[in-house]
PDB file of N, H, CA, C and O in Angstrom:
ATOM      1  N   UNK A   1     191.399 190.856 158.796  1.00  0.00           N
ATOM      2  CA  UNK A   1     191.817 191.913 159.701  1.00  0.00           C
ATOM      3  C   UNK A   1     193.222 192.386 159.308  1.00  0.00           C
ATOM      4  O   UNK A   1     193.975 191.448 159.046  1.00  0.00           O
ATOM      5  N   UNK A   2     193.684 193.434 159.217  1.00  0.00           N
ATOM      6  H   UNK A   2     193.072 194.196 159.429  1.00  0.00           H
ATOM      7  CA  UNK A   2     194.669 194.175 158.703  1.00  0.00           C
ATOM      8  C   UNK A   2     195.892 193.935 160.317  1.00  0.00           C
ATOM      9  O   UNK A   2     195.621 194.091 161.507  1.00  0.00           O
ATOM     10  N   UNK A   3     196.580 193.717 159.970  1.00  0.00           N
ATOM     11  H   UNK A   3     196.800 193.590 159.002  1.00  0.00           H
ATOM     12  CA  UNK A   3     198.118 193.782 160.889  1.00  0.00           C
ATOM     13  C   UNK A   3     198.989 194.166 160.101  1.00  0.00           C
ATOM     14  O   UNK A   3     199.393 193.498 159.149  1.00  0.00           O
ATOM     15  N   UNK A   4     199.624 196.002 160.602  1.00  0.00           N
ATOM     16  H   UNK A   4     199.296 196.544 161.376  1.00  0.00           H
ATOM     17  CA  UNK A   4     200.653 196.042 160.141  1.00  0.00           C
ATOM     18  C   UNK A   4     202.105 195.322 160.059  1.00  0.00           C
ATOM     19  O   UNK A   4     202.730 195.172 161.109  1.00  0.00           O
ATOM     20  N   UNK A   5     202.722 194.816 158.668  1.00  0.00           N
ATOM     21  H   UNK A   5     202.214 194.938 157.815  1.00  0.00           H
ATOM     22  CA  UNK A   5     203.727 193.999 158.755  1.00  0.00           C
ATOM     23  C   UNK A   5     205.460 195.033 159.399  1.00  0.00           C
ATOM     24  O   UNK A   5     206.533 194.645 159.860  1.00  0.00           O
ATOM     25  N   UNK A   6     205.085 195.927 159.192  1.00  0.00           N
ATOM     26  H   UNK A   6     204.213 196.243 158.818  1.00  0.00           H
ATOM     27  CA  UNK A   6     206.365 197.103 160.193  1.00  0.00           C
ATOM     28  C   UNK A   6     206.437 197.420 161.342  1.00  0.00           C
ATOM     29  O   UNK A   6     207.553 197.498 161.856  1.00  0.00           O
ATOM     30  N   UNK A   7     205.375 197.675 162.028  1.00  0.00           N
ATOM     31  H   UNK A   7     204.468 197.613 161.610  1.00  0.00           H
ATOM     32  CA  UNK A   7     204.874 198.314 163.505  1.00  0.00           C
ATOM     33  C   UNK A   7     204.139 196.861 164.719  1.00  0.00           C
ATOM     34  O   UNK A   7     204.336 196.594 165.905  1.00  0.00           O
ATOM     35  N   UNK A   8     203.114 196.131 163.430  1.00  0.00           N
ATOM     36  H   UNK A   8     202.953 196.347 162.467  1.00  0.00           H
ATOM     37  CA  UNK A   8     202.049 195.615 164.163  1.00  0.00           C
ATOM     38  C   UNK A   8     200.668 195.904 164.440  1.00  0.00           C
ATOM     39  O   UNK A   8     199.804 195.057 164.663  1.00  0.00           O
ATOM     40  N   UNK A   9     200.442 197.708 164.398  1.00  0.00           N
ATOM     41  H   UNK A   9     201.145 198.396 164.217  1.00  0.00           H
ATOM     42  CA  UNK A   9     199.653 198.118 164.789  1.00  0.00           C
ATOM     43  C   UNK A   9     198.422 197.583 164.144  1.00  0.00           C
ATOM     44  O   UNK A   9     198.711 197.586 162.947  1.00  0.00           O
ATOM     45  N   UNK A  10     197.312 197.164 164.258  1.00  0.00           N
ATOM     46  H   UNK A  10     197.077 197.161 165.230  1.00  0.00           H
ATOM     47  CA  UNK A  10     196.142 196.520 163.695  1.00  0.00           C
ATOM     48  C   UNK A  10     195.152 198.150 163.292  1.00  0.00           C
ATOM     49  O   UNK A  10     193.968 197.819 163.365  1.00  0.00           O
ATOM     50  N   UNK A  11     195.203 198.998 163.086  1.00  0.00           N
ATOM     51  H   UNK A  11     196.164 199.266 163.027  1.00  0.00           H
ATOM     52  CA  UNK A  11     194.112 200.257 162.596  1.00  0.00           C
ATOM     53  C   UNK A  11     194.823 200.981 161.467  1.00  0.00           C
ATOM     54  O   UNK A  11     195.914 201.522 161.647  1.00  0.00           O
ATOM     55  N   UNK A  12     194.085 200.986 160.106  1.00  0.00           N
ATOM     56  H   UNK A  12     193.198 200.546 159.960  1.00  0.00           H
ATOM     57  CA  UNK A  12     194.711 201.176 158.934  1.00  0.00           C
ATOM     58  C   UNK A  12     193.621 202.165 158.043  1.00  0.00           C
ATOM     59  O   UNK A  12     192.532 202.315 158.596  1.00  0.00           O
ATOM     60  N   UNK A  13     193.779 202.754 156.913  1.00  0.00           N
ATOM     61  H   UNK A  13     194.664 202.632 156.464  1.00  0.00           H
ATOM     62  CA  UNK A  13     192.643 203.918 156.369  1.00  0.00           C
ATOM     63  C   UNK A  13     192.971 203.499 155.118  1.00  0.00           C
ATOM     64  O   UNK A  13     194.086 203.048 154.855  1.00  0.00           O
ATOM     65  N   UNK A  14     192.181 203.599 154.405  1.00  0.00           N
ATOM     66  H   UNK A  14     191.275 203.965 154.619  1.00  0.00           H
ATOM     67  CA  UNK A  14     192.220 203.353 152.750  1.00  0.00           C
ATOM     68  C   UNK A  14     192.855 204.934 152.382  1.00  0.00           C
ATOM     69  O   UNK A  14     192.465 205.925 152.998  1.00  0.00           O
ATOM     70  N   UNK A  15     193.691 204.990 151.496  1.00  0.00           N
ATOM     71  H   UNK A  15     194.009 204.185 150.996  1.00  0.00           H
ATOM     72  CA  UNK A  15     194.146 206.221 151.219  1.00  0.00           C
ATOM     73  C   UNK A  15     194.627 205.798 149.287  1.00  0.00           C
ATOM     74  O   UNK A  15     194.569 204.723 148.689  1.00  0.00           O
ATOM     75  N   UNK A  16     195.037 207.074 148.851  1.00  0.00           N
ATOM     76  H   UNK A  16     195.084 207.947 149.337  1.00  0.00           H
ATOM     77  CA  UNK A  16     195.488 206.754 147.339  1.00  0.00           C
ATOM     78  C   UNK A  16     197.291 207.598 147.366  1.00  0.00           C
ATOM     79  O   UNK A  16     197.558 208.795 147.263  1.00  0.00           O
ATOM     80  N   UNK A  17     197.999 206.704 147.499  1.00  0.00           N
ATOM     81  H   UNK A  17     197.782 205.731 147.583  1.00  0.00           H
ATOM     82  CA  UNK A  17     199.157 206.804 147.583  1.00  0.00           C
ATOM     83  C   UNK A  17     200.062 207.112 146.498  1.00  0.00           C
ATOM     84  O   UNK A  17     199.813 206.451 145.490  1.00  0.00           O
ATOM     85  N   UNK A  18     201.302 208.131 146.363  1.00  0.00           N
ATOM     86  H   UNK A  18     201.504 208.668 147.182  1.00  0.00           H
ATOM     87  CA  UNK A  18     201.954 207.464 144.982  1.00  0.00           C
ATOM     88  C   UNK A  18     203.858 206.865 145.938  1.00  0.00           C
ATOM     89  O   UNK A  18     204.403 207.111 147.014  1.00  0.00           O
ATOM     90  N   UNK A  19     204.082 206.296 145.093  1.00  0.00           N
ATOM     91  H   UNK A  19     203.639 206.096 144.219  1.00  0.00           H
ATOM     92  CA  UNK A  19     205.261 205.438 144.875  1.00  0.00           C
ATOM     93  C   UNK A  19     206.413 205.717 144.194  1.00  0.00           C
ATOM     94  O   UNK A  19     206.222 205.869 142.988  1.00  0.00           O
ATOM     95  N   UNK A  20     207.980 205.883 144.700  1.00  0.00           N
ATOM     96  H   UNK A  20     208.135 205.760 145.680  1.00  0.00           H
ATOM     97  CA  UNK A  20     208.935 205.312 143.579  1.00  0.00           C
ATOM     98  C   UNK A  20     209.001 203.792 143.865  1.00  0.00           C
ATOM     99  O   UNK A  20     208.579 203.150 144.826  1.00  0.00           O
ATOM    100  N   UNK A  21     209.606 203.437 142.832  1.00  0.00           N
ATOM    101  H   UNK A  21     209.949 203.958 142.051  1.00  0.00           H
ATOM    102  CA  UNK A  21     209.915 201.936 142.452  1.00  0.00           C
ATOM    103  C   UNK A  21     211.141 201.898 141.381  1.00  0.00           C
ATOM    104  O   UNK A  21     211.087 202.496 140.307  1.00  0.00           O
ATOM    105  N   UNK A  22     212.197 201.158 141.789  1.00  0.00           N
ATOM    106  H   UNK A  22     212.241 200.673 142.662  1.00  0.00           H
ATOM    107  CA  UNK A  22     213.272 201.143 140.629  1.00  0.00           C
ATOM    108  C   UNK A  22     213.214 200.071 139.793  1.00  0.00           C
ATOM    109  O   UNK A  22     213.203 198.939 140.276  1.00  0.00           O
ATOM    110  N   UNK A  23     213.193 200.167 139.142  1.00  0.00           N
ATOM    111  H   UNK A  23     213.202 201.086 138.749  1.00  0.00           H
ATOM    112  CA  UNK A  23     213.194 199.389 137.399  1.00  0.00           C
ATOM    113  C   UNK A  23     214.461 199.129 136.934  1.00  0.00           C
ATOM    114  O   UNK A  23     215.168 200.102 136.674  1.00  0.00           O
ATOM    115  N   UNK A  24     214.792 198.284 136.813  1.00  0.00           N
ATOM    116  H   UNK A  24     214.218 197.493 137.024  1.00  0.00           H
ATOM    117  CA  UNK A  24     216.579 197.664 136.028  1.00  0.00           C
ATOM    118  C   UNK A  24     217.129 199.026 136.542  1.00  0.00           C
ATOM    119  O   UNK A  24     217.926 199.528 135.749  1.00  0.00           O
ATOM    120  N   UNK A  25     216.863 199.874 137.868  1.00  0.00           N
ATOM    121  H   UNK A  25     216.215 199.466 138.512  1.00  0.00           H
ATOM    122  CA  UNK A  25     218.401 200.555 138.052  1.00  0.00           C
ATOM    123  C   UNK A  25     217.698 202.168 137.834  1.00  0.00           C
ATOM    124  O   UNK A  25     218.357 203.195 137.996  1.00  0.00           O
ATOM    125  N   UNK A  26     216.391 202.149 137.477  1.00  0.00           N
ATOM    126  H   UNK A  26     215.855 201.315 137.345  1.00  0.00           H
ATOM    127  CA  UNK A  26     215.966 203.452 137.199  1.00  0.00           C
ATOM    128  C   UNK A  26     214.625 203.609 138.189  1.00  0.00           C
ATOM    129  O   UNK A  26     213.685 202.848 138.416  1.00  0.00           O
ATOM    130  N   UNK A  27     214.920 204.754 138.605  1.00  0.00           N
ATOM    131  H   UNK A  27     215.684 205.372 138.420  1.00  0.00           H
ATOM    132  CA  UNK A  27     213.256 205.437 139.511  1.00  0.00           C
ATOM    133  C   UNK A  27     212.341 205.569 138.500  1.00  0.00           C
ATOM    134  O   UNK A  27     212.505 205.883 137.321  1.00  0.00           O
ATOM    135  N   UNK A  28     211.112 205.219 139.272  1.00  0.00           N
ATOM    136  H   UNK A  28     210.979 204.965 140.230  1.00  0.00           H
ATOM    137  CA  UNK A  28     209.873 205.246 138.643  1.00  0.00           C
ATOM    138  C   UNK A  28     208.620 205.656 138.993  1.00  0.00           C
ATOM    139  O   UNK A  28     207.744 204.795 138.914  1.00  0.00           O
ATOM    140  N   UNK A  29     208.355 206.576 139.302  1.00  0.00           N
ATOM    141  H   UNK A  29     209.067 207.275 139.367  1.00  0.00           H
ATOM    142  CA  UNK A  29     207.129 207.023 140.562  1.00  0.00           C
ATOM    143  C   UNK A  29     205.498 206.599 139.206  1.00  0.00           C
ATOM    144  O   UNK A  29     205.154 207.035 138.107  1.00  0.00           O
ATOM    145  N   UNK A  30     205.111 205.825 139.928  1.00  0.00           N
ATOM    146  H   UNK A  30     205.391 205.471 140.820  1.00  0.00           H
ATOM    147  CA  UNK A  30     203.510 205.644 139.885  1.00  0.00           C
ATOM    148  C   UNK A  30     202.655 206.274 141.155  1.00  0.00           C
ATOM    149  O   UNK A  30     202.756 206.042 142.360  1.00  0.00           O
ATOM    150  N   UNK A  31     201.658 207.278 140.324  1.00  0.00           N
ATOM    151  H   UNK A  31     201.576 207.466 139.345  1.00  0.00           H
ATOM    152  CA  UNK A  31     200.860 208.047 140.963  1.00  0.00           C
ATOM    153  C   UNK A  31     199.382 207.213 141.650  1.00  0.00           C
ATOM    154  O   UNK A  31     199.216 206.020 141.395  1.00  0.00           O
ATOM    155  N   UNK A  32     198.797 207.658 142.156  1.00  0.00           N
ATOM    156  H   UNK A  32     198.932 208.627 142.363  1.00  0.00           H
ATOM    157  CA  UNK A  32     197.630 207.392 142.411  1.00  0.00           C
ATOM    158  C   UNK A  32     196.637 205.650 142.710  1.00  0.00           C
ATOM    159  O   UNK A  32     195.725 204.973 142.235  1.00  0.00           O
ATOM    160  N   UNK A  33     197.714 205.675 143.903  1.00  0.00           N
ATOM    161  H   UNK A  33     198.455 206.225 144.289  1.00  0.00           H
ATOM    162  CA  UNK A  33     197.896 203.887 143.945  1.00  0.00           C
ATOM    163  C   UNK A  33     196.847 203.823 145.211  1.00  0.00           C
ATOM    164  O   UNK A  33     197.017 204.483 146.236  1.00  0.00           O
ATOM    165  N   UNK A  34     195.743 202.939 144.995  1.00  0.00           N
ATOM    166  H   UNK A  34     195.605 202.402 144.163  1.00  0.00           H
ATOM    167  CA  UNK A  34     195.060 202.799 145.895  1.00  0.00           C
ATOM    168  C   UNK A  34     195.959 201.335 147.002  1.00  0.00           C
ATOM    169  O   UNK A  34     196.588 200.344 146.632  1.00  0.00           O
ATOM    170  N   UNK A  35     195.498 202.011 148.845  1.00  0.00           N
ATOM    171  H   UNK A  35     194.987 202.816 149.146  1.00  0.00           H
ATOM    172  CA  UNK A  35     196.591 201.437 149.486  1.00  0.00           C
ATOM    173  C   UNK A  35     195.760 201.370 150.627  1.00  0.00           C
ATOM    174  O   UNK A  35     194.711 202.013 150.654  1.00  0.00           O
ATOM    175  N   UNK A  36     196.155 200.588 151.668  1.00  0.00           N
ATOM    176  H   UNK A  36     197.007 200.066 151.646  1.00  0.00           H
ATOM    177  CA  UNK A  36     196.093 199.916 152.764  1.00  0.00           C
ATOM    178  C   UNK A  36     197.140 201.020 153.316  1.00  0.00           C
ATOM    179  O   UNK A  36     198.233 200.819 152.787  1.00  0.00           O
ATOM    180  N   UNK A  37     197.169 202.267 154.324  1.00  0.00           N
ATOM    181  H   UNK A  37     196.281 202.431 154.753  1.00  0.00           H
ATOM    182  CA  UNK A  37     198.035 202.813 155.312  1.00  0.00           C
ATOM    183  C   UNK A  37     197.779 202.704 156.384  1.00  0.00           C
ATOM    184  O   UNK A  37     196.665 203.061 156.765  1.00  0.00           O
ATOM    185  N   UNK A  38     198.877 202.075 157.431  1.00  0.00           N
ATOM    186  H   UNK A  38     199.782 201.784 157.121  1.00  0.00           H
ATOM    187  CA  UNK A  38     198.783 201.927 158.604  1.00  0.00           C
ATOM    188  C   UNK A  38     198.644 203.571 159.480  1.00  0.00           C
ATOM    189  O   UNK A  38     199.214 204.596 159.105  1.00  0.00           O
ATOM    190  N   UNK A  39     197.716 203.447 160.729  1.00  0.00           N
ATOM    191  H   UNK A  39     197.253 202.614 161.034  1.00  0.00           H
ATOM    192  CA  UNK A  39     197.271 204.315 161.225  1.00  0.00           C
ATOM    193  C   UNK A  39     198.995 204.683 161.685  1.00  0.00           C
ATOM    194  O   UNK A  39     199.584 205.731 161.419  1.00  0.00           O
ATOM    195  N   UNK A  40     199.436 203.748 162.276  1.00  0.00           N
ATOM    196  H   UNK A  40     198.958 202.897 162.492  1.00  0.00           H
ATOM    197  CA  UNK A  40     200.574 204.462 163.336  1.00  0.00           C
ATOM    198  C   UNK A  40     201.781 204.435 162.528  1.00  0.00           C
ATOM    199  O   UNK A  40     202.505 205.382 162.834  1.00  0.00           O
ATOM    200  N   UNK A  41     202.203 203.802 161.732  1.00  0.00           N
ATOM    201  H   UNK A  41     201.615 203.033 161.484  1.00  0.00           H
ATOM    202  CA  UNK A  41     203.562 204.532 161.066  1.00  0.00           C
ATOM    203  C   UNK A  41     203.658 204.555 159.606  1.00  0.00           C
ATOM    204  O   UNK A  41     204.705 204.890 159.052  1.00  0.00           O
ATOM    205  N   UNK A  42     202.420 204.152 158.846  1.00  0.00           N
ATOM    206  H   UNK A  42     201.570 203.880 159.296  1.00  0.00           H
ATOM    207  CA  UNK A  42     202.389 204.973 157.776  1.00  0.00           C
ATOM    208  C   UNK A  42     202.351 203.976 156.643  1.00  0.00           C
ATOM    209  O   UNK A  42     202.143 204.320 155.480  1.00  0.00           O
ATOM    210  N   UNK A  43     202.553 202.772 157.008  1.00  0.00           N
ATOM    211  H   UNK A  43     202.723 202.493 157.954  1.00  0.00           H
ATOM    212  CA  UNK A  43     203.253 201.956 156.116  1.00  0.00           C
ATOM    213  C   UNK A  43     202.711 202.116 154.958  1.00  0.00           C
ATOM    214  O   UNK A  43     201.657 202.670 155.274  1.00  0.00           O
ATOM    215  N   UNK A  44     202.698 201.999 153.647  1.00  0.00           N
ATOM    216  H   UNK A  44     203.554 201.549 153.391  1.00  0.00           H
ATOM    217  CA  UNK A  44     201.478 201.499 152.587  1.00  0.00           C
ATOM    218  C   UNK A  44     201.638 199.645 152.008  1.00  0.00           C
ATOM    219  O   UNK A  44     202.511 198.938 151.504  1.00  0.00           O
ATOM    220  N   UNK A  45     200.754 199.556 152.291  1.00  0.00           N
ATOM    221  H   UNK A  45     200.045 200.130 152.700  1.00  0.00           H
ATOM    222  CA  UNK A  45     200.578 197.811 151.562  1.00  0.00           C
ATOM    223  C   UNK A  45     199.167 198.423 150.474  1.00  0.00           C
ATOM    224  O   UNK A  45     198.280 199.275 150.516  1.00  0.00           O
ATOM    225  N   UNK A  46     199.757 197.195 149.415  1.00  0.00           N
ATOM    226  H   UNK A  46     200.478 196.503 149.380  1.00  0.00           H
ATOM    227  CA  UNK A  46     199.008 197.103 147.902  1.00  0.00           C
ATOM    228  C   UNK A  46     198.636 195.703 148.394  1.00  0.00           C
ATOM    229  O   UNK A  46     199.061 195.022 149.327  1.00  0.00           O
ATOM    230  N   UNK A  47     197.304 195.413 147.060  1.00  0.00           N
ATOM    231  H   UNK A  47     196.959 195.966 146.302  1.00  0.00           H
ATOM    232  CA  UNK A  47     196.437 194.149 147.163  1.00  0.00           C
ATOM    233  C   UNK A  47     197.622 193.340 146.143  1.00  0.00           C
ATOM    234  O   UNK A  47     198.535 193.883 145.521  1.00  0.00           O
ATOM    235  N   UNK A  48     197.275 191.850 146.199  1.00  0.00           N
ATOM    236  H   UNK A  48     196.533 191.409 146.704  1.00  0.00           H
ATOM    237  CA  UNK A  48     198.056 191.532 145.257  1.00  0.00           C
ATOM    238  C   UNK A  48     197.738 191.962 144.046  1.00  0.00           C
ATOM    239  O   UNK A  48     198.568 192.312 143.206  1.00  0.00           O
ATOM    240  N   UNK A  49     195.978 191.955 143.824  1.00  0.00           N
ATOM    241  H   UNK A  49     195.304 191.670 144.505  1.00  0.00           H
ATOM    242  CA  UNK A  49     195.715 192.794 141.940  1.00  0.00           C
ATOM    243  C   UNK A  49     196.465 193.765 141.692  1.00  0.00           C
ATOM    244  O   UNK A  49     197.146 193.973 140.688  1.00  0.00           O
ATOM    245  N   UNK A  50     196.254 194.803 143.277  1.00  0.00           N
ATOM    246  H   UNK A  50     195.701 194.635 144.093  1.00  0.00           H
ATOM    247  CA  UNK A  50     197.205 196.272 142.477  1.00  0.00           C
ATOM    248  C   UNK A  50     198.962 195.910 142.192  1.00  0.00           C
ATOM    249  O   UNK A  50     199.512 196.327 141.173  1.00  0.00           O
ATOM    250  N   UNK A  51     199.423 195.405 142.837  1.00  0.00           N
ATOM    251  H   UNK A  51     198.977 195.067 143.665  1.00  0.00           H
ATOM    252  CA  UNK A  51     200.691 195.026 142.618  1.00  0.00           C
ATOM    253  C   UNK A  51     200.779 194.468 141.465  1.00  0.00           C
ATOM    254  O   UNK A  51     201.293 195.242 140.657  1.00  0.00           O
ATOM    255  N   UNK A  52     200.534 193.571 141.071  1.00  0.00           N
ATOM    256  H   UNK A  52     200.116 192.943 141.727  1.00  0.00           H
ATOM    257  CA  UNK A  52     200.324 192.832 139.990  1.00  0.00           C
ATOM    258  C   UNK A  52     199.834 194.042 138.849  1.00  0.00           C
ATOM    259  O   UNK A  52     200.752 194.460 138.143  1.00  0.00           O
ATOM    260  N   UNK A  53     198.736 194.520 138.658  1.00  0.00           N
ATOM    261  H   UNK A  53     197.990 194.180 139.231  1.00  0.00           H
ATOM    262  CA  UNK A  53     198.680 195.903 138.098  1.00  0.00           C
ATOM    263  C   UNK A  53     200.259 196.947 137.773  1.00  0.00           C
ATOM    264  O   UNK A  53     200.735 197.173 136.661  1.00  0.00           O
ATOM    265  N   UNK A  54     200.769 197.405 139.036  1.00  0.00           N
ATOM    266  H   UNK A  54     200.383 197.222 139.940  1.00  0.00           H
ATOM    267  CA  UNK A  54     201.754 198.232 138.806  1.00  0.00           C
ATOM    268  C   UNK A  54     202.951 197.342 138.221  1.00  0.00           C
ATOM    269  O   UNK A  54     203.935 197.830 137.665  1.00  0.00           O
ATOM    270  N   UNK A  55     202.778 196.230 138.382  1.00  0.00           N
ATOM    271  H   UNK A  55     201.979 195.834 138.833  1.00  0.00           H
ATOM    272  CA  UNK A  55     204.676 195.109 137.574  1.00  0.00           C
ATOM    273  C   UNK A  55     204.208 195.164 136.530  1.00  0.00           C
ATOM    274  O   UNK A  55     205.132 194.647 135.901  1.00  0.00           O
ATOM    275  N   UNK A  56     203.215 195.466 135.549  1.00  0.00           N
ATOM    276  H   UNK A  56     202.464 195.885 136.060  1.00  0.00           H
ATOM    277  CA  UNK A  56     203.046 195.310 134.430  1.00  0.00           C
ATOM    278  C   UNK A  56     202.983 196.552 133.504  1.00  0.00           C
ATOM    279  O   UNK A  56     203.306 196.684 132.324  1.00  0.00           O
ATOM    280  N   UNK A  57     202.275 197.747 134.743  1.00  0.00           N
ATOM    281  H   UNK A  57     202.013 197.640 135.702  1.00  0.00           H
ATOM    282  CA  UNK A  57     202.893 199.174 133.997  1.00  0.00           C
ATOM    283  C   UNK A  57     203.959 199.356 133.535  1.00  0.00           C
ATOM    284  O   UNK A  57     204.215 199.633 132.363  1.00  0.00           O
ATOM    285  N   UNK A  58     205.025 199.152 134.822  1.00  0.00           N
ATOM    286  H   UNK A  58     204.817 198.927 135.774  1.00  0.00           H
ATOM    287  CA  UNK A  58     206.160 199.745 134.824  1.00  0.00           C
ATOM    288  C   UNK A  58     207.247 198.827 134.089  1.00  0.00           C
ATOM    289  O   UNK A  58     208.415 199.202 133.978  1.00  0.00           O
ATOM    290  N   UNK A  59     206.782 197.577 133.585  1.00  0.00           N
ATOM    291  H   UNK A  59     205.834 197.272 133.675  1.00  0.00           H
ATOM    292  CA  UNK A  59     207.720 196.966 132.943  1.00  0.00           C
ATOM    293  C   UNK A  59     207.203 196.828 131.226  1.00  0.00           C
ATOM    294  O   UNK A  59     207.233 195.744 130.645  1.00  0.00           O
ATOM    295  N   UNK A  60     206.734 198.123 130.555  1.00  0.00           N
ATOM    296  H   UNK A  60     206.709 199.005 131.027  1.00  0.00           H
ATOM    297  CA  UNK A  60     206.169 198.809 129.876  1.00  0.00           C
ATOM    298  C   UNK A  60     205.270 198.227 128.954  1.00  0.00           C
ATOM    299  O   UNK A  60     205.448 198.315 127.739  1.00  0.00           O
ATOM    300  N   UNK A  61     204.005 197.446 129.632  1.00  0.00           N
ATOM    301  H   UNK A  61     203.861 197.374 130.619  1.00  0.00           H
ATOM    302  CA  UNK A  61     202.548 197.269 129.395  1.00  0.00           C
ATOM    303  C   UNK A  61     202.058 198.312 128.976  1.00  0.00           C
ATOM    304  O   UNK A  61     201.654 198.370 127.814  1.00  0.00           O
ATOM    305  N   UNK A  62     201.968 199.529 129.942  1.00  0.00           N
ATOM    306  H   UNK A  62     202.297 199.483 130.886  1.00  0.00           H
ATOM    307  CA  UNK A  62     201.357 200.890 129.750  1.00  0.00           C
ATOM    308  C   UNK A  62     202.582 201.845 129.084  1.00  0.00           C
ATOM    309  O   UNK A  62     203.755 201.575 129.342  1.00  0.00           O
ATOM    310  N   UNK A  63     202.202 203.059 128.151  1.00  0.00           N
ATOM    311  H   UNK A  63     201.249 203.278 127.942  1.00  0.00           H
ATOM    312  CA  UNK A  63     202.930 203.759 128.002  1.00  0.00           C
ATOM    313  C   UNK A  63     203.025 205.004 129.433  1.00  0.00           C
ATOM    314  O   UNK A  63     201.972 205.457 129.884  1.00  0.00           O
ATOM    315  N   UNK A  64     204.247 205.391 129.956  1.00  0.00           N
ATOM    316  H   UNK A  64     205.101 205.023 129.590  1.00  0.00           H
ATOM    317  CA  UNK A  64     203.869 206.357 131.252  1.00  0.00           C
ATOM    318  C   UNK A  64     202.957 208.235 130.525  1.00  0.00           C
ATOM    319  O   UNK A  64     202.875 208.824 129.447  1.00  0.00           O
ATOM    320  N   UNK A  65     202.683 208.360 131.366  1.00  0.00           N
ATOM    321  H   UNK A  65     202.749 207.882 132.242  1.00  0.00           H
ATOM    322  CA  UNK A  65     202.011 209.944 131.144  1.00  0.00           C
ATOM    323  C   UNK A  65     202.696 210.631 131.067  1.00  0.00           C
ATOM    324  O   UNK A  65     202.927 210.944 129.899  1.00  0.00           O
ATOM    325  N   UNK A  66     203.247 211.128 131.784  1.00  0.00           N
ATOM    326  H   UNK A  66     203.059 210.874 132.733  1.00  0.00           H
ATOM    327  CA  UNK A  66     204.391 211.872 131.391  1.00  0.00           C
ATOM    328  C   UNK A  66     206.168 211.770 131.883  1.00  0.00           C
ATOM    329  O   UNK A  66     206.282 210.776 132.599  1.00  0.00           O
ATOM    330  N   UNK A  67     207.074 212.248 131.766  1.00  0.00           N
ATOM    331  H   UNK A  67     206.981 213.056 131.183  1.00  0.00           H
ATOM    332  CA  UNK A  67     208.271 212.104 132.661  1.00  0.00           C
ATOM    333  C   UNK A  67     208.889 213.185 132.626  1.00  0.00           C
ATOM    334  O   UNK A  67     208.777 214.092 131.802  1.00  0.00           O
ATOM    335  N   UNK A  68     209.992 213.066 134.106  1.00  0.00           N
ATOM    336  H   UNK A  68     210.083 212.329 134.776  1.00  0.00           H
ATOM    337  CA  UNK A  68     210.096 214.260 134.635  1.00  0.00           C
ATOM    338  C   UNK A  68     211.743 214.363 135.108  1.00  0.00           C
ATOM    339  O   UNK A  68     212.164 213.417 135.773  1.00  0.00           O
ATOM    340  N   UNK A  69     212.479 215.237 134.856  1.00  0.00           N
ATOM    341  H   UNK A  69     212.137 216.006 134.315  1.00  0.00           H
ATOM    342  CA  UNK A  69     213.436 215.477 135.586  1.00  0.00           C
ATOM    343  C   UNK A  69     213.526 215.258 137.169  1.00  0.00           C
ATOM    344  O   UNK A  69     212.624 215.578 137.944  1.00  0.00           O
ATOM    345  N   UNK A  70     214.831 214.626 137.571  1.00  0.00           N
ATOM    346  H   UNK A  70     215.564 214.367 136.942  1.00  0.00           H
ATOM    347  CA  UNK A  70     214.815 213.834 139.035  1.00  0.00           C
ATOM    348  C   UNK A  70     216.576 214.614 139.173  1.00  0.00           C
ATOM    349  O   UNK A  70     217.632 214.404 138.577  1.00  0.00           O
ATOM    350  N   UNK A  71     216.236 215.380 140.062  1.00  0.00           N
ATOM    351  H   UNK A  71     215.378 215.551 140.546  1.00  0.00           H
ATOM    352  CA  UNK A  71     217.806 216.060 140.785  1.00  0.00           C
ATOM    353  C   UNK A  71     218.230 214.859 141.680  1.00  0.00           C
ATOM    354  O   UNK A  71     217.264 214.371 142.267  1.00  0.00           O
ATOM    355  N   UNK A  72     219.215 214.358 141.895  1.00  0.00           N
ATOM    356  H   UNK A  72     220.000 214.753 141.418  1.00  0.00           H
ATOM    357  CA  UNK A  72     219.741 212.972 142.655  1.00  0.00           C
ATOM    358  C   UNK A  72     220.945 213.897 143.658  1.00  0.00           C
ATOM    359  O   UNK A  72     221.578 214.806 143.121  1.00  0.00           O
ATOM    360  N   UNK A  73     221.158 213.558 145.101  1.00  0.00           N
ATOM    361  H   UNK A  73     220.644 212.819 145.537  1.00  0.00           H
ATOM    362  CA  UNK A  73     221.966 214.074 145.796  1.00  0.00           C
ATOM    363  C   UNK A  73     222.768 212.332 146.709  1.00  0.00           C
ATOM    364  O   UNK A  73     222.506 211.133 146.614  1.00  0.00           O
ATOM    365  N   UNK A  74     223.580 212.993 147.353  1.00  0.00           N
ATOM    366  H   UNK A  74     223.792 213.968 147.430  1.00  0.00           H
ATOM    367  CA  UNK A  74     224.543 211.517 147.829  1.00  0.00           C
ATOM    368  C   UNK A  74     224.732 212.176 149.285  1.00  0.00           C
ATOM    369  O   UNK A  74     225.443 213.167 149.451  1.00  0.00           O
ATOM    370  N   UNK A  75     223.964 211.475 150.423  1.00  0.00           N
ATOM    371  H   UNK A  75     223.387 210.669 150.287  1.00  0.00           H
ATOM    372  CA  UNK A  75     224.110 211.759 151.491  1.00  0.00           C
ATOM    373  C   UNK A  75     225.502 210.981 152.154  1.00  0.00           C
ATOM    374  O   UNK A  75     225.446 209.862 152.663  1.00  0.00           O
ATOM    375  N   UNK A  76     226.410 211.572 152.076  1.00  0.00           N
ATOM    376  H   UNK A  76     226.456 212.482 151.663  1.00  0.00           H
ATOM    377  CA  UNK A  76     227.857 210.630 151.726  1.00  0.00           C
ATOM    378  C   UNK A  76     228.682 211.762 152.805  1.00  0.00           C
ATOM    379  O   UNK A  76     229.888 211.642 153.022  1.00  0.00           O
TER     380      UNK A  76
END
């Protein structure tokens, strides 16, 4: 049974999510992440395979598809 670990709320939808993730200090968005989202605030949780899956992309197992310019602002 699914319990959200943020809210609590127990009602969740399979959805395909994407992600940043920082890497030694750098953003990294992986697309198309199948996910566990909580109905009431959104959360996304990964299985341990997919997790395990994405630490091995991004710590360059896979070559990425493409990359992209990232404008950075400082809410300061």
């Amino acid at each position: 049974m699914f319990r959200c670990q943020v809210c609590g709320a127990i009602e969740a939808r399979s959805e395909v999510v994407s992600e940043v993730f920082l890497v030694d200090g750098l953003p990294v968005l992986v697309e198309d992440i199948p996910a566990v989202v909580c109905a009431r605030c959104g959360d996304a949780t990964f299985s341990r395979v997919t997790t395990e899956r994405i630490r091995r992309m991004v710590h360059g197992q896979t070559p990425p598809v493409r990359s992209v310019r990232a404008d950075v602002f400082a809410y300061a």
